[in-house]
C-alpha positions in Angstrom: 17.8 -26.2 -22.0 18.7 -25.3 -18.2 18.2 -22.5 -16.8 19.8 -21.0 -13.5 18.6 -17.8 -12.4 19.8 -16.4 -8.7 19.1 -12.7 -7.4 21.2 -11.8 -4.9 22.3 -8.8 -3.3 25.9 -8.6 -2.9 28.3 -8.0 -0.2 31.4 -7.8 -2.2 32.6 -8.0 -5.8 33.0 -11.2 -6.6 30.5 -13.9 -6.6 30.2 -17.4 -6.9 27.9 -19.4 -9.2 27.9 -23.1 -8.6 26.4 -24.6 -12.3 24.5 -28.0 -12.8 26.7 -31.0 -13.5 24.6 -30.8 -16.7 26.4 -27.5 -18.1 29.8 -28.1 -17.9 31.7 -28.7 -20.9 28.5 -26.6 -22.6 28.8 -22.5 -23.2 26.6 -21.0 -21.5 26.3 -17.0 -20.8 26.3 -15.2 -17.4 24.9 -11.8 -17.1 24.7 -9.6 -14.4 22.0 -6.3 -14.0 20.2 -4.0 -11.3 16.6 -5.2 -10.4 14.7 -2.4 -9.9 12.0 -3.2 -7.0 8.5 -1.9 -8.7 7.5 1.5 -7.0 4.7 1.3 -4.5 1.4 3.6 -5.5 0.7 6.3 -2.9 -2.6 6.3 -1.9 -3.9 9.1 -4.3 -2.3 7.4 -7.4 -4.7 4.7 -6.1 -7.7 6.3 -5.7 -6.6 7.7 -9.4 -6.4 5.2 -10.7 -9.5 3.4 -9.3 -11.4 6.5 -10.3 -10.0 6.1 -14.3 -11.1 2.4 -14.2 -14.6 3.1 -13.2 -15.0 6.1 -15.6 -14.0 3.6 -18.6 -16.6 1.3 -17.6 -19.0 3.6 -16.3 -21.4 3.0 -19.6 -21.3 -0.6 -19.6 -22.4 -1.2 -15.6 -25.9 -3.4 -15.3 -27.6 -2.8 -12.0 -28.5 -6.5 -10.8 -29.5 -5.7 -7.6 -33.1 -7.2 -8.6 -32.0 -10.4 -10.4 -33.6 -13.7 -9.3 -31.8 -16.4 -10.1 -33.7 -19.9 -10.6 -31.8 -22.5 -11.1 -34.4 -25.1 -12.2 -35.6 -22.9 -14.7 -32.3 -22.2 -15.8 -31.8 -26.3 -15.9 -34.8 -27.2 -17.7 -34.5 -28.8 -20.8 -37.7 -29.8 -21.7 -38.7 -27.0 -23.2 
């Protein structure tokens, strides 16, 4: 199955759709609807936001600021 899908913004009422050779003779629907652009966040609904994430994760944060990492160590399979 084909799809077409076009947004446009129109300058008048009527419109013109040109199909793929590969739907004619075939029904097909054509619907038309509003897109509604997604709001931009101000900047408090950010920091809000930002301040509800790290209070749901607050209990679960590991300070690593001390972690040595050694990657033979990590790699060795003799033991």
């Amino acid at each position: 199955m084909e799809l077409v899908k076009k947004v446009i913004v129109p300058t008048s009422t009527t419109f013109t759709l040109t199909l793929p050779k590969e739907m004619i003779g075939k029904e097909i629907e054509v619907v038309a609807s509003e897109v509604k652009a997604p709001r931009t966040l101000t900047e408090l609904e950010k920091q809000q936001r930002q301040e509800a994430i790290e209070a749901i994760f607050r209990d679960n944060r590991v300070d690593l600021s001390n972690f040595k990492f050694d990657r033979d160590d990590a790699n060795n399979y003799d033991d």
